[in-house]
mmCIF file of the N, C-alpha and C atoms, coordinates in Angstrom:
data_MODEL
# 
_entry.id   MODEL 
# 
loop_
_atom_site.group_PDB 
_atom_site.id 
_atom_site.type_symbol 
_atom_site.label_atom_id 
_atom_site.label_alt_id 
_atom_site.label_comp_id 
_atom_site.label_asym_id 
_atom_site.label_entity_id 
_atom_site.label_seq_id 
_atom_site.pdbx_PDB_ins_code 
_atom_site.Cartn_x 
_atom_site.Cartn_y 
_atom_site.Cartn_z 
_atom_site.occupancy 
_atom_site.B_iso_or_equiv 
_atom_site.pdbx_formal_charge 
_atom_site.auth_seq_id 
_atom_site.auth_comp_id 
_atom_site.auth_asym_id 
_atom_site.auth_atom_id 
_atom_site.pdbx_PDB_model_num 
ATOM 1   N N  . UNK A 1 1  ? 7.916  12.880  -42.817 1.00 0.00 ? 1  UNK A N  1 
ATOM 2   C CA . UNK A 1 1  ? 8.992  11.918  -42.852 1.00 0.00 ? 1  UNK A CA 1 
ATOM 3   C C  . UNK A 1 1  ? 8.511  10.695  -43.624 1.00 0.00 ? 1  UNK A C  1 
ATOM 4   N N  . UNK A 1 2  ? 9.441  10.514  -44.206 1.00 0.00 ? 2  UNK A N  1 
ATOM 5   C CA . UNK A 1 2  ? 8.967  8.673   -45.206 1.00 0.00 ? 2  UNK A CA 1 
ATOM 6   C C  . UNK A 1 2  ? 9.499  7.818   -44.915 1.00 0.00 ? 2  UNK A C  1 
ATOM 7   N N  . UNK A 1 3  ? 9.078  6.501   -44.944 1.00 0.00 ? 3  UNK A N  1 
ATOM 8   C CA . UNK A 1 3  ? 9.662  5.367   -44.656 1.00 0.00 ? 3  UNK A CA 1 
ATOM 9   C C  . UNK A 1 3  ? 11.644 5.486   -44.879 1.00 0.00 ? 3  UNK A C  1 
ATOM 10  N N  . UNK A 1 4  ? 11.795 6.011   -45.684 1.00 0.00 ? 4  UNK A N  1 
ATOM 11  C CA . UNK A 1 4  ? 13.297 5.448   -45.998 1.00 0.00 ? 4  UNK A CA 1 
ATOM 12  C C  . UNK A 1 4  ? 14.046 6.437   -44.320 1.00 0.00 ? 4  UNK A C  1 
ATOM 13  N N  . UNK A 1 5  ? 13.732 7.292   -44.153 1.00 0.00 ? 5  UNK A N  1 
ATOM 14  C CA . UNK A 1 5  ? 13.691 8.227   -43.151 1.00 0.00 ? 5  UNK A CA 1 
ATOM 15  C C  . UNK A 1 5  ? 13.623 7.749   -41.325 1.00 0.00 ? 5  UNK A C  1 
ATOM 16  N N  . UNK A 1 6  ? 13.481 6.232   -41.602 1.00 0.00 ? 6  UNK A N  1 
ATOM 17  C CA . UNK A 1 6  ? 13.630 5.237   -40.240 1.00 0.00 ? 6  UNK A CA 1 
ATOM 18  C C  . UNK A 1 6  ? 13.760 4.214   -40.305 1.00 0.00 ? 6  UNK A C  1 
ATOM 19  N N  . UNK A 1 7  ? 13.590 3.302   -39.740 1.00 0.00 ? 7  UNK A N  1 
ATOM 20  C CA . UNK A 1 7  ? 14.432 2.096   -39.652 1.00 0.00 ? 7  UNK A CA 1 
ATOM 21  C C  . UNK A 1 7  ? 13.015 1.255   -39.926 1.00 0.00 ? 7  UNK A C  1 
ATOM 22  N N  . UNK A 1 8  ? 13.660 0.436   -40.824 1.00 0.00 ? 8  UNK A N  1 
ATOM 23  C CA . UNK A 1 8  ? 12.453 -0.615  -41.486 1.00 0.00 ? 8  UNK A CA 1 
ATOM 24  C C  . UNK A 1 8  ? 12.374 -1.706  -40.209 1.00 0.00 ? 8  UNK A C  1 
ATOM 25  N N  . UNK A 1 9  ? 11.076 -2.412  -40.673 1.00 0.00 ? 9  UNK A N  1 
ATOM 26  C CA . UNK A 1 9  ? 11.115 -3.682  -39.289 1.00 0.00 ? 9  UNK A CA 1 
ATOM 27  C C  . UNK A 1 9  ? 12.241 -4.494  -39.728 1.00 0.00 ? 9  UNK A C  1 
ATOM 28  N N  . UNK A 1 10 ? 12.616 -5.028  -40.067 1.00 0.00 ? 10 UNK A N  1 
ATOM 29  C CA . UNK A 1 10 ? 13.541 -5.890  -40.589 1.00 0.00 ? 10 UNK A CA 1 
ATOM 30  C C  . UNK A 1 10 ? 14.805 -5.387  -39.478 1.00 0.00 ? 10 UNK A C  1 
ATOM 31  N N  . UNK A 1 11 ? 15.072 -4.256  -39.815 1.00 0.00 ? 11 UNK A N  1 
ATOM 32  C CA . UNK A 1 11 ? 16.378 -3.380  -38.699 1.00 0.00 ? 11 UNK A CA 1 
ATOM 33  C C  . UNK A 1 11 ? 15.600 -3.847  -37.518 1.00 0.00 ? 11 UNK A C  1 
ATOM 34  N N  . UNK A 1 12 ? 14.349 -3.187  -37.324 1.00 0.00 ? 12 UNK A N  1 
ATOM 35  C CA . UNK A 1 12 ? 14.176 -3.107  -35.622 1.00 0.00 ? 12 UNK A CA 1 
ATOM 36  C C  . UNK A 1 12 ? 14.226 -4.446  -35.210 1.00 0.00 ? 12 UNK A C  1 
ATOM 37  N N  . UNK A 1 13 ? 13.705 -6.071  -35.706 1.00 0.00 ? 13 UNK A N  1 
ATOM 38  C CA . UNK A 1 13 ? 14.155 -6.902  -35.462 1.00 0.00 ? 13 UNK A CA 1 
ATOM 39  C C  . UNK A 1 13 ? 15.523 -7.660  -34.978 1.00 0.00 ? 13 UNK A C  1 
ATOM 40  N N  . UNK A 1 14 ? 16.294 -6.803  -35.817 1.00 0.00 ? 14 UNK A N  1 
ATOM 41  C CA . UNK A 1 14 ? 17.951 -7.273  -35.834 1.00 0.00 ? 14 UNK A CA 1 
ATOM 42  C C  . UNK A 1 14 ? 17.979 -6.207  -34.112 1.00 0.00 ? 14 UNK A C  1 
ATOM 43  N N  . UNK A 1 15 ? 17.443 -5.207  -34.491 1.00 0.00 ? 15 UNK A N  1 
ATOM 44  C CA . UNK A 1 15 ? 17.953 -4.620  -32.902 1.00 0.00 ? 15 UNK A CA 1 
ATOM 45  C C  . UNK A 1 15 ? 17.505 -5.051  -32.025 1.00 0.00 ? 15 UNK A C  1 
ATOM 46  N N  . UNK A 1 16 ? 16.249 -5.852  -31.898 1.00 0.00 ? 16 UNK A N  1 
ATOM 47  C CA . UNK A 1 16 ? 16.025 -6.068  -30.836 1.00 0.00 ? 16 UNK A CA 1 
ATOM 48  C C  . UNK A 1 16 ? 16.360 -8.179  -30.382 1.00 0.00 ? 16 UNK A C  1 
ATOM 49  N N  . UNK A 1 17 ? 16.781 -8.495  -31.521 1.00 0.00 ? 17 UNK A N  1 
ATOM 50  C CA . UNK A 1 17 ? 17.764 -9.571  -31.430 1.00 0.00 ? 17 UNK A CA 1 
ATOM 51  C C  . UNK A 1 17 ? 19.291 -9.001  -30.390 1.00 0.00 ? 17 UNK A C  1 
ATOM 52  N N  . UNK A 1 18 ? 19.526 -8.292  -31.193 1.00 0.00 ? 18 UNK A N  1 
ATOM 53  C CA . UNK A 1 18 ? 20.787 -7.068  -30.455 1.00 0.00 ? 18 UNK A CA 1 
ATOM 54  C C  . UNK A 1 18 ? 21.234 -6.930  -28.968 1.00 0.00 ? 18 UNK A C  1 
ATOM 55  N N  . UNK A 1 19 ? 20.110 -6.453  -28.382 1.00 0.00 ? 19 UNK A N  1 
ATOM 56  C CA . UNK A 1 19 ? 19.954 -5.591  -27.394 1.00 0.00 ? 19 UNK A CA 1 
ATOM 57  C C  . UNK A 1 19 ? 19.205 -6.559  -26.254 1.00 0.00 ? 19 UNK A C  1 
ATOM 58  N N  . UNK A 1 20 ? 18.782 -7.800  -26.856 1.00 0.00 ? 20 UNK A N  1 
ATOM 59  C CA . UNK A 1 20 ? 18.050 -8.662  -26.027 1.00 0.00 ? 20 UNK A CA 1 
ATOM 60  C C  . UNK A 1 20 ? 16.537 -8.559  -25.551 1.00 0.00 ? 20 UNK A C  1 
ATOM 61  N N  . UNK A 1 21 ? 15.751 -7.670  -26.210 1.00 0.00 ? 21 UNK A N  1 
ATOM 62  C CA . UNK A 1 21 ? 14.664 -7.208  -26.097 1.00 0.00 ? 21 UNK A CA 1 
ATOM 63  C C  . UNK A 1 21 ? 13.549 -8.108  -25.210 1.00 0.00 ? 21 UNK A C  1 
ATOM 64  N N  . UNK A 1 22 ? 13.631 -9.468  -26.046 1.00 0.00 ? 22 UNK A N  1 
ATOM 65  C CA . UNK A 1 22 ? 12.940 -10.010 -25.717 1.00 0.00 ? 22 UNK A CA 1 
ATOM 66  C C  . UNK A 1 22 ? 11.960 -10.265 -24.504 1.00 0.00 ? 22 UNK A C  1 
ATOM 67  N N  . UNK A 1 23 ? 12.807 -9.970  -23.380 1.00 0.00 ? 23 UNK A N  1 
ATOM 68  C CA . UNK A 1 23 ? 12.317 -10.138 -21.819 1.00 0.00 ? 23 UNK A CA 1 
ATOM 69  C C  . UNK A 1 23 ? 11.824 -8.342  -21.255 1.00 0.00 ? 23 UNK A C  1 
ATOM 70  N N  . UNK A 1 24 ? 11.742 -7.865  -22.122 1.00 0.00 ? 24 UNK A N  1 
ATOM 71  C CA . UNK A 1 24 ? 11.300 -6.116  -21.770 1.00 0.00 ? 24 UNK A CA 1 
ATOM 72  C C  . UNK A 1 24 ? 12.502 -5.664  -21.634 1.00 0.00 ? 24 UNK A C  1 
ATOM 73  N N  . UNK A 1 25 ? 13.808 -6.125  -20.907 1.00 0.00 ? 25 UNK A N  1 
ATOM 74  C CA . UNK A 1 25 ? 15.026 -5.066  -20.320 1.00 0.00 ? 25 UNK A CA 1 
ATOM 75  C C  . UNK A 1 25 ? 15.446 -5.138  -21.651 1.00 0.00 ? 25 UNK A C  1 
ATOM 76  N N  . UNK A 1 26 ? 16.462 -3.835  -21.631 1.00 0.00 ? 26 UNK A N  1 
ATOM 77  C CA . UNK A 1 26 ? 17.373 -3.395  -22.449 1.00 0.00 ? 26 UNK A CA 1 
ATOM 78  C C  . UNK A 1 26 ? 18.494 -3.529  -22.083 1.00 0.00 ? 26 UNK A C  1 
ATOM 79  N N  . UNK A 1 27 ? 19.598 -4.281  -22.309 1.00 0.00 ? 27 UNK A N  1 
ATOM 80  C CA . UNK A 1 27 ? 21.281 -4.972  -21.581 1.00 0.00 ? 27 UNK A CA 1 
ATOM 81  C C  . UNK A 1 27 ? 20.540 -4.551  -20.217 1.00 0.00 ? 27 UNK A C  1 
ATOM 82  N N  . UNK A 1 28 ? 21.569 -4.046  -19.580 1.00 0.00 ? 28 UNK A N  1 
ATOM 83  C CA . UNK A 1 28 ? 21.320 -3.870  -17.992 1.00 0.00 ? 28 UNK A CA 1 
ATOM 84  C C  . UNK A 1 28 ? 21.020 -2.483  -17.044 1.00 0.00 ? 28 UNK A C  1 
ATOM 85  N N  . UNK A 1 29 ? 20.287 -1.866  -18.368 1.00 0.00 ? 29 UNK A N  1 
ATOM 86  C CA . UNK A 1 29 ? 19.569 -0.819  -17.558 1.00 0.00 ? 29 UNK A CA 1 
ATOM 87  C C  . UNK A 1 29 ? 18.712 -0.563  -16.583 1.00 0.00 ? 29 UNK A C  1 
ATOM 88  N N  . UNK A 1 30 ? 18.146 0.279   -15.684 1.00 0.00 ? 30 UNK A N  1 
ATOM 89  C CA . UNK A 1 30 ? 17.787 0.482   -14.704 1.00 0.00 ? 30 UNK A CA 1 
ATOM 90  C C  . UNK A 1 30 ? 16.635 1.528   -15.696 1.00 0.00 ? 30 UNK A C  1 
ATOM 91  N N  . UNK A 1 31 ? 15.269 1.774   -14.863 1.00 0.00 ? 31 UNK A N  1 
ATOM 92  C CA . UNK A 1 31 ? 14.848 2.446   -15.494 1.00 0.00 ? 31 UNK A CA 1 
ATOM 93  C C  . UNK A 1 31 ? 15.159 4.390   -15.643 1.00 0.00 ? 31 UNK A C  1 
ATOM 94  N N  . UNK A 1 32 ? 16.310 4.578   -14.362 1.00 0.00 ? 32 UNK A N  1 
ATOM 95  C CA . UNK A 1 32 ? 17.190 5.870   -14.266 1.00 0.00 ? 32 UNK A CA 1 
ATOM 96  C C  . UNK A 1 32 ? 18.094 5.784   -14.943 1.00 0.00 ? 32 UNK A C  1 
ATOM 97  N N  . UNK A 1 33 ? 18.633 4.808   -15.707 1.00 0.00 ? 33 UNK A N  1 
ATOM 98  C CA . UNK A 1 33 ? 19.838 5.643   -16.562 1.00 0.00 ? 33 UNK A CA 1 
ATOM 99  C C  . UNK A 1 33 ? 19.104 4.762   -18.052 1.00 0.00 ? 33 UNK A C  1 
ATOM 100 N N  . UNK A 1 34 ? 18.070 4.208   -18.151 1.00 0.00 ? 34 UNK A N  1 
ATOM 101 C CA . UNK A 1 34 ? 17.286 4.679   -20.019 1.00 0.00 ? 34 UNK A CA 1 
ATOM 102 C C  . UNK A 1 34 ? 16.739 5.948   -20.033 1.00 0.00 ? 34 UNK A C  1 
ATOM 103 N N  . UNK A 1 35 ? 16.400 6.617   -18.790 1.00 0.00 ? 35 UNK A N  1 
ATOM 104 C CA . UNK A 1 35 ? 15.762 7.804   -19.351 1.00 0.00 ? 35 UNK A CA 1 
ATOM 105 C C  . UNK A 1 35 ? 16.468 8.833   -19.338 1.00 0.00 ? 35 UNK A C  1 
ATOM 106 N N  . UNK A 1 36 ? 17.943 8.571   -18.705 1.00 0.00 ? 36 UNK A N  1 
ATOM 107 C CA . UNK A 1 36 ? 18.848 9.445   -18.848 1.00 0.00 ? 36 UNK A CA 1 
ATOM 108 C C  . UNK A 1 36 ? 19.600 9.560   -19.705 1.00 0.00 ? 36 UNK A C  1 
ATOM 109 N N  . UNK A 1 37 ? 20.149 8.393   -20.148 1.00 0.00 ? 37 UNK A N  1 
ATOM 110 C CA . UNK A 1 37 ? 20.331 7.971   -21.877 1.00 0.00 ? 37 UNK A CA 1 
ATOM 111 C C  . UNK A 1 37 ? 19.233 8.650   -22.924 1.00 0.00 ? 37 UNK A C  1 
ATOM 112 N N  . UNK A 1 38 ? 18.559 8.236   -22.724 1.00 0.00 ? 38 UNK A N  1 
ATOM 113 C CA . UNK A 1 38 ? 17.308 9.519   -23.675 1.00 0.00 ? 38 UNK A CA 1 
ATOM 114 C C  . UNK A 1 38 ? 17.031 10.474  -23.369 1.00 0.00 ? 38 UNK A C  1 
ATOM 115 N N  . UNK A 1 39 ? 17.451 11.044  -22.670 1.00 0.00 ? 39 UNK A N  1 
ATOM 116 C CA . UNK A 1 39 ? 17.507 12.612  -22.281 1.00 0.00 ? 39 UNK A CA 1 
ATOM 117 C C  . UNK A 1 39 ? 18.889 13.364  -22.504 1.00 0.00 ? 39 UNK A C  1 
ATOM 118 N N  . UNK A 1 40 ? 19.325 12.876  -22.373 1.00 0.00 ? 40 UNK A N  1 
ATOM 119 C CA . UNK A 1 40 ? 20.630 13.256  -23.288 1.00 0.00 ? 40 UNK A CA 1 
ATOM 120 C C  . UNK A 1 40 ? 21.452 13.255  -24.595 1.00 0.00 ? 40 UNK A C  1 
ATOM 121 N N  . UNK A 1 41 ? 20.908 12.140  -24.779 1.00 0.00 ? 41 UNK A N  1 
ATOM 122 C CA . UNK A 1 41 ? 21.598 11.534  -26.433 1.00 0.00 ? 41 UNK A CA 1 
ATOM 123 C C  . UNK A 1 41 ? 20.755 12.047  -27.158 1.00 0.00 ? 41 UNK A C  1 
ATOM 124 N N  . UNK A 1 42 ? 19.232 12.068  -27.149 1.00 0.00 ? 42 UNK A N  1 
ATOM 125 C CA . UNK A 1 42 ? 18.313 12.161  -27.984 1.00 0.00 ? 42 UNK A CA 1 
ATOM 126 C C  . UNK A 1 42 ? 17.601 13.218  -27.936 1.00 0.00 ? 42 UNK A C  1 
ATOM 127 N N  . UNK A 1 43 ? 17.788 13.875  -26.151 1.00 0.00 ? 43 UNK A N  1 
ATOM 128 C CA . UNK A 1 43 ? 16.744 14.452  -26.178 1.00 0.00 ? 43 UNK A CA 1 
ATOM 129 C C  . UNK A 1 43 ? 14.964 14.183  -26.461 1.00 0.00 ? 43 UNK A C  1 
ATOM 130 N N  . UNK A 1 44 ? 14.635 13.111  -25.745 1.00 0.00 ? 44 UNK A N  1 
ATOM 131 C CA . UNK A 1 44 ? 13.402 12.211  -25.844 1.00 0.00 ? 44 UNK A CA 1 
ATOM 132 C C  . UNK A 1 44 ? 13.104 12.051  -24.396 1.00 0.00 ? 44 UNK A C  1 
ATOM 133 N N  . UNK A 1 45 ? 12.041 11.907  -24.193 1.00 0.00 ? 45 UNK A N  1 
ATOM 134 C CA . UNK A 1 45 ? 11.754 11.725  -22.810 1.00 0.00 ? 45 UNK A CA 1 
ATOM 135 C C  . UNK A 1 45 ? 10.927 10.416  -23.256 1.00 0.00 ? 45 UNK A C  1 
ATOM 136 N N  . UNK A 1 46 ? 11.796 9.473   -22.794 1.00 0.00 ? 46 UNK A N  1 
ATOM 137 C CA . UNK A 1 46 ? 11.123 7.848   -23.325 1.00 0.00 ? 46 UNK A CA 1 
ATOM 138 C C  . UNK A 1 46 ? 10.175 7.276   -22.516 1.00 0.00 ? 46 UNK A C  1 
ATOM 139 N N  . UNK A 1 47 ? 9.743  8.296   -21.431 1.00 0.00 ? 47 UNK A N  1 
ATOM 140 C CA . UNK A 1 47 ? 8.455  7.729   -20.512 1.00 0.00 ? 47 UNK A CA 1 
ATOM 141 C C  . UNK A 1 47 ? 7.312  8.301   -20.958 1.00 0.00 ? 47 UNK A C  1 
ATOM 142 N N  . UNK A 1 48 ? 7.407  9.583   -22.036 1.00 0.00 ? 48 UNK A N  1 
ATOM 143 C CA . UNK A 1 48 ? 6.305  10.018  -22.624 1.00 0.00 ? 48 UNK A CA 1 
ATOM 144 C C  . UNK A 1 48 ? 5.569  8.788   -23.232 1.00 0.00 ? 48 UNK A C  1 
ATOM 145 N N  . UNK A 1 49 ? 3.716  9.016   -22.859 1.00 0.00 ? 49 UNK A N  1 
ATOM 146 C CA . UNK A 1 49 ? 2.780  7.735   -23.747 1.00 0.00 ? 49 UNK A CA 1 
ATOM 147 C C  . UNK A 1 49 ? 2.794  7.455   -25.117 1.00 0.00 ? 49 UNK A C  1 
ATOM 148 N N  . UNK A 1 50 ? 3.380  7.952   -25.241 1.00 0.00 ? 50 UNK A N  1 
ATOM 149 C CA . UNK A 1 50 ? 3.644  8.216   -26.845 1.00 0.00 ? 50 UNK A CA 1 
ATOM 150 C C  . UNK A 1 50 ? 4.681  6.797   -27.230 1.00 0.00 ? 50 UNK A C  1 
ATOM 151 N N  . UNK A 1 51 ? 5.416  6.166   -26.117 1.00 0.00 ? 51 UNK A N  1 
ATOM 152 C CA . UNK A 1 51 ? 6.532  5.513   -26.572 1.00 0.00 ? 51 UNK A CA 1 
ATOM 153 C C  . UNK A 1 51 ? 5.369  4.124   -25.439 1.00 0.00 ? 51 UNK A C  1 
ATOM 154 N N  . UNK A 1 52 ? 4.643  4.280   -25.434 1.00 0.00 ? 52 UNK A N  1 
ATOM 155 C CA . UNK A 1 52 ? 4.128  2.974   -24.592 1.00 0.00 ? 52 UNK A CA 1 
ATOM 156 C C  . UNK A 1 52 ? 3.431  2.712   -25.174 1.00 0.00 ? 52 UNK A C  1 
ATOM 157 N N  . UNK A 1 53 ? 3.530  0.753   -25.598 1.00 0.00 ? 53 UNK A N  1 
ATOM 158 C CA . UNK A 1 53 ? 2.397  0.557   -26.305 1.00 0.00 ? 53 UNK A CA 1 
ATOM 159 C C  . UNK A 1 53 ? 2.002  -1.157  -25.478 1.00 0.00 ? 53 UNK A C  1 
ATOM 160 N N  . UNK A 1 54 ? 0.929  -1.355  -25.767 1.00 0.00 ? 54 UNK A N  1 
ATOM 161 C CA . UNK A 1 54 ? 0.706  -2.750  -25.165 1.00 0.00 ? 54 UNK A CA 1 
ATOM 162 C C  . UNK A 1 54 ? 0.898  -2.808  -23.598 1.00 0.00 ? 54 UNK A C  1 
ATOM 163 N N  . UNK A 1 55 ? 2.427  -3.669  -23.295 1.00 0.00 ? 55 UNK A N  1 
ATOM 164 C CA . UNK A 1 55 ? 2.919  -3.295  -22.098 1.00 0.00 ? 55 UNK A CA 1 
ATOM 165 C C  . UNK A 1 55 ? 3.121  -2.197  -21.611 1.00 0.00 ? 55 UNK A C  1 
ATOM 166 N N  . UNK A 1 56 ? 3.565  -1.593  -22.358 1.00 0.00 ? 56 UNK A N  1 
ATOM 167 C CA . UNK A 1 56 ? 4.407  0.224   -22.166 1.00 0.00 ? 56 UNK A CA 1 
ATOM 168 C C  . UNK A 1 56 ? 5.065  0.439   -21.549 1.00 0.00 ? 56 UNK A C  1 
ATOM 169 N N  . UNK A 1 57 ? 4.895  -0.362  -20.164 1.00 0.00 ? 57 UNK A N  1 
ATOM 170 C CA . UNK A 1 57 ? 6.179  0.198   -19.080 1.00 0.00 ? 57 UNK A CA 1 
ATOM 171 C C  . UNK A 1 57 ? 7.450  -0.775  -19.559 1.00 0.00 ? 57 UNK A C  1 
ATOM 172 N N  . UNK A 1 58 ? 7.280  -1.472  -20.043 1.00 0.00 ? 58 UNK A N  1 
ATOM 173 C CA . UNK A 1 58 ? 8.768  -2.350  -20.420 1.00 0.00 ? 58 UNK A CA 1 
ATOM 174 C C  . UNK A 1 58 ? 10.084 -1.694  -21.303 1.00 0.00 ? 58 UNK A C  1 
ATOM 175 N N  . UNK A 1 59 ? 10.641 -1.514  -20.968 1.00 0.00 ? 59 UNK A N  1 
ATOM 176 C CA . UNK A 1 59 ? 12.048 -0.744  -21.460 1.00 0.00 ? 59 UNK A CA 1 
ATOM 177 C C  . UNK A 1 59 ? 12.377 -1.050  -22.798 1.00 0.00 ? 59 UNK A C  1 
ATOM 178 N N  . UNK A 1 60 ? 12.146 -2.392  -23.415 1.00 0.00 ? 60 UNK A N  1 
ATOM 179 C CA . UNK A 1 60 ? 12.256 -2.983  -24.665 1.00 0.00 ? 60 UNK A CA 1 
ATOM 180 C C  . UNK A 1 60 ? 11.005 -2.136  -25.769 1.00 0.00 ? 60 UNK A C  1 
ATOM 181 N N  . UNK A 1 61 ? 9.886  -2.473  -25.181 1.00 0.00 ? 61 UNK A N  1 
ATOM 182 C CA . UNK A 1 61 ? 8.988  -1.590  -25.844 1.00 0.00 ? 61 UNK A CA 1 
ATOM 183 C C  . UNK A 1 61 ? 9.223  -0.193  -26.108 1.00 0.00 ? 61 UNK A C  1 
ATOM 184 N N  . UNK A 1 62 ? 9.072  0.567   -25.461 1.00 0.00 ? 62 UNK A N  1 
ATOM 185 C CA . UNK A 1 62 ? 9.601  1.768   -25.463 1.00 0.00 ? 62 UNK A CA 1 
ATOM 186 C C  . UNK A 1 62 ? 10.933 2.332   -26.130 1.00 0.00 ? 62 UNK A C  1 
ATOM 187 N N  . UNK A 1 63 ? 12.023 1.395   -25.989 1.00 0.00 ? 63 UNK A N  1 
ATOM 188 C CA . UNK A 1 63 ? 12.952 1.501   -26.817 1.00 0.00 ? 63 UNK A CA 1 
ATOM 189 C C  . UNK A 1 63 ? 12.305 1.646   -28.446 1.00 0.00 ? 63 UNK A C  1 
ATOM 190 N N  . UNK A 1 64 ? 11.905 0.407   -28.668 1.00 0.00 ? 64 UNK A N  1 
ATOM 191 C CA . UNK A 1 64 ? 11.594 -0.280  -30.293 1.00 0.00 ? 64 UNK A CA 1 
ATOM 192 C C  . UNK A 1 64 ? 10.809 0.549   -30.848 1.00 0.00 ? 64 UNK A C  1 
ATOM 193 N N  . UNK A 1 65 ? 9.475  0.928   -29.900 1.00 0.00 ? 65 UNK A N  1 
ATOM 194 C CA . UNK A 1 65 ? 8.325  2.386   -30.265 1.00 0.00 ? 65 UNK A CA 1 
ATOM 195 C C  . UNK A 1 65 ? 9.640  3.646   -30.993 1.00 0.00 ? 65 UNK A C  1 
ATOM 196 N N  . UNK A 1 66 ? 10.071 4.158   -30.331 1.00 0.00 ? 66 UNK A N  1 
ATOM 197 C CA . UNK A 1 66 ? 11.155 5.215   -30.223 1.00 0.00 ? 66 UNK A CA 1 
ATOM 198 C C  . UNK A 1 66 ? 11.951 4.965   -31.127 1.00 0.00 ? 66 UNK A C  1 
ATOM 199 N N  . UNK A 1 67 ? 12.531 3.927   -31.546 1.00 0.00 ? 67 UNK A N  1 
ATOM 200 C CA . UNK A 1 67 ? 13.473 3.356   -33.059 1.00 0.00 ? 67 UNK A CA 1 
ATOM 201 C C  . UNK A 1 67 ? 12.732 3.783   -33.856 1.00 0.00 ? 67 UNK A C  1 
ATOM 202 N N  . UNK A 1 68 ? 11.282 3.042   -34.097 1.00 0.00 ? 68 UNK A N  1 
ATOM 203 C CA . UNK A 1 68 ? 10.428 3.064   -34.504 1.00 0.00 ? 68 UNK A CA 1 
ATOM 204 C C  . UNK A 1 68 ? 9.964  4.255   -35.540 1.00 0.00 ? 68 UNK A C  1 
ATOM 205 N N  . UNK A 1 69 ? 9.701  5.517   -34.189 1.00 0.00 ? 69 UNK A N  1 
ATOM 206 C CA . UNK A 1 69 ? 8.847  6.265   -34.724 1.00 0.00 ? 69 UNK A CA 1 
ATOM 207 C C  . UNK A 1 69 ? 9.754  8.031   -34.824 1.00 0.00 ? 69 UNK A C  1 
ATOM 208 N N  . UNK A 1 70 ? 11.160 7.709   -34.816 1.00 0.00 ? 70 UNK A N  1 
ATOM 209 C CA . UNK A 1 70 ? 12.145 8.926   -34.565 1.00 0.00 ? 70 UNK A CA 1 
ATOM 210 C C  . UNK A 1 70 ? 12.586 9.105   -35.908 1.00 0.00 ? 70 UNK A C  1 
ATOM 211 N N  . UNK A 1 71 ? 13.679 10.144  -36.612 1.00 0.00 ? 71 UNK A N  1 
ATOM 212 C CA . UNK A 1 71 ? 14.160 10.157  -37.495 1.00 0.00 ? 71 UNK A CA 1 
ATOM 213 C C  . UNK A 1 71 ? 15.504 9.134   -37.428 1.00 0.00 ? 71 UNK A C  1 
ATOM 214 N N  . UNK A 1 72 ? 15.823 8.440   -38.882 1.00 0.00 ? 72 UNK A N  1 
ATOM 215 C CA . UNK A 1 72 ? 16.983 7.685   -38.821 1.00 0.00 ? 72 UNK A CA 1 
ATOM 216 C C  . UNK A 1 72 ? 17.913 8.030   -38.046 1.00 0.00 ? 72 UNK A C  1 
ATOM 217 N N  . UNK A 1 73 ? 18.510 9.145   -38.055 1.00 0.00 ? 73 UNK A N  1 
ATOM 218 C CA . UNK A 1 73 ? 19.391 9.906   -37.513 1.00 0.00 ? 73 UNK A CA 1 
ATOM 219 C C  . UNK A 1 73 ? 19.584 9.648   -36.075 1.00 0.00 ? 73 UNK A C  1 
ATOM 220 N N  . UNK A 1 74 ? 18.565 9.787   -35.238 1.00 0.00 ? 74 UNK A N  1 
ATOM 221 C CA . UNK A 1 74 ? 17.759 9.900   -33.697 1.00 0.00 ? 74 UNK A CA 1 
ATOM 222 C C  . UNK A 1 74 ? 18.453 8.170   -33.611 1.00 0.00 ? 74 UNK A C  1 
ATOM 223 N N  . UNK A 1 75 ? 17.558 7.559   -34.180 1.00 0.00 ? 75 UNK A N  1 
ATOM 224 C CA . UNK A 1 75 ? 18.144 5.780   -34.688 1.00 0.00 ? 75 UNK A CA 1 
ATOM 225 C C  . UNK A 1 75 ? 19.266 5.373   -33.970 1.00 0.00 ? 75 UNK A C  1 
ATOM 226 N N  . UNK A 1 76 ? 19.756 5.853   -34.905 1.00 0.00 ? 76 UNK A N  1 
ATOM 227 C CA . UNK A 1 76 ? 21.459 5.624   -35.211 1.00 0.00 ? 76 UNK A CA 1 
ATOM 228 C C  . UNK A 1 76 ? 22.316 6.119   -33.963 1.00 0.00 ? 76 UNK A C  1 
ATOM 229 N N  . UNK A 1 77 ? 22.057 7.365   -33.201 1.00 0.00 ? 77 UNK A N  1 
ATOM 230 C CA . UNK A 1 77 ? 22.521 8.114   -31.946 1.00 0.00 ? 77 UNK A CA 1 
ATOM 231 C C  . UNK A 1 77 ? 22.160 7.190   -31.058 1.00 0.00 ? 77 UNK A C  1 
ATOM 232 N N  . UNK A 1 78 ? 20.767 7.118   -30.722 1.00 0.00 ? 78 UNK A N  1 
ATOM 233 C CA . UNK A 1 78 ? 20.164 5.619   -29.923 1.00 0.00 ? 78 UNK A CA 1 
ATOM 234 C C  . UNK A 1 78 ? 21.312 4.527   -29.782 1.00 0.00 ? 78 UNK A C  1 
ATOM 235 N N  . UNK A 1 79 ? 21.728 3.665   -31.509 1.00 0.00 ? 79 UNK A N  1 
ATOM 236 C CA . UNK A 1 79 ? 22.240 2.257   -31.490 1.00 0.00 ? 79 UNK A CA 1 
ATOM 237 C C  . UNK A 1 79 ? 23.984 2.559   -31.295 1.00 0.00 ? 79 UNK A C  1 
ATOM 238 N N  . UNK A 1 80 ? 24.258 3.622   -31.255 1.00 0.00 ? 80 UNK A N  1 
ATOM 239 C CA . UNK A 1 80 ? 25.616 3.579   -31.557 1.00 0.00 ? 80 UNK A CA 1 
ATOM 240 C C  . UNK A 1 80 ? 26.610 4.259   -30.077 1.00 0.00 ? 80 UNK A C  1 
ATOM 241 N N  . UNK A 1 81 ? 26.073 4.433   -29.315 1.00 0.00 ? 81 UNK A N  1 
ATOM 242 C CA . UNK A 1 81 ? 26.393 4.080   -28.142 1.00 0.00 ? 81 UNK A CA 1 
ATOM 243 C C  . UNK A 1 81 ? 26.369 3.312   -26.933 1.00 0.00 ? 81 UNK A C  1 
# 
């Protein structure tokens, strides 16, 4: 996969302006319905270590990792619901 193939930082910034990142939560999720949201939409299991970095357990992180490191496509399914 190549860069054009995911979301540049510049995007993940704007998303996580978006989504309120800042404080770890994601709007007003619970940590049972982000991973149910990613288990369904994406098919991702967003508690895998793979999506934890630094903090890791923070919902914001894990989100942004996962923007991050998915195909645009994956992205876009993520932001658009």
């Amino acid at each position: 996969m190549n860069e054009v193939d995911q979301l540049r930082p510049v995007e993940l910034k704007v998303v996580d302006e978006l989504f309120g990142m800042g404080s770890g939560y994601v709007l007003d999720c619970t940590n049972a319905t982000f991973d149910d949201f990613f288990r369904r939409e994406v098919s991702v299991d967003i508690y895998d270590d793979a999506y934890a970095q630094g903090s890791g357990s923070n919902l914001g992180v894990r989100m942004m990792t996962c923007c991050a490191t998915v195909p645009l496509q994956a992205s876009w399914s993520i932001l658009s619901v």
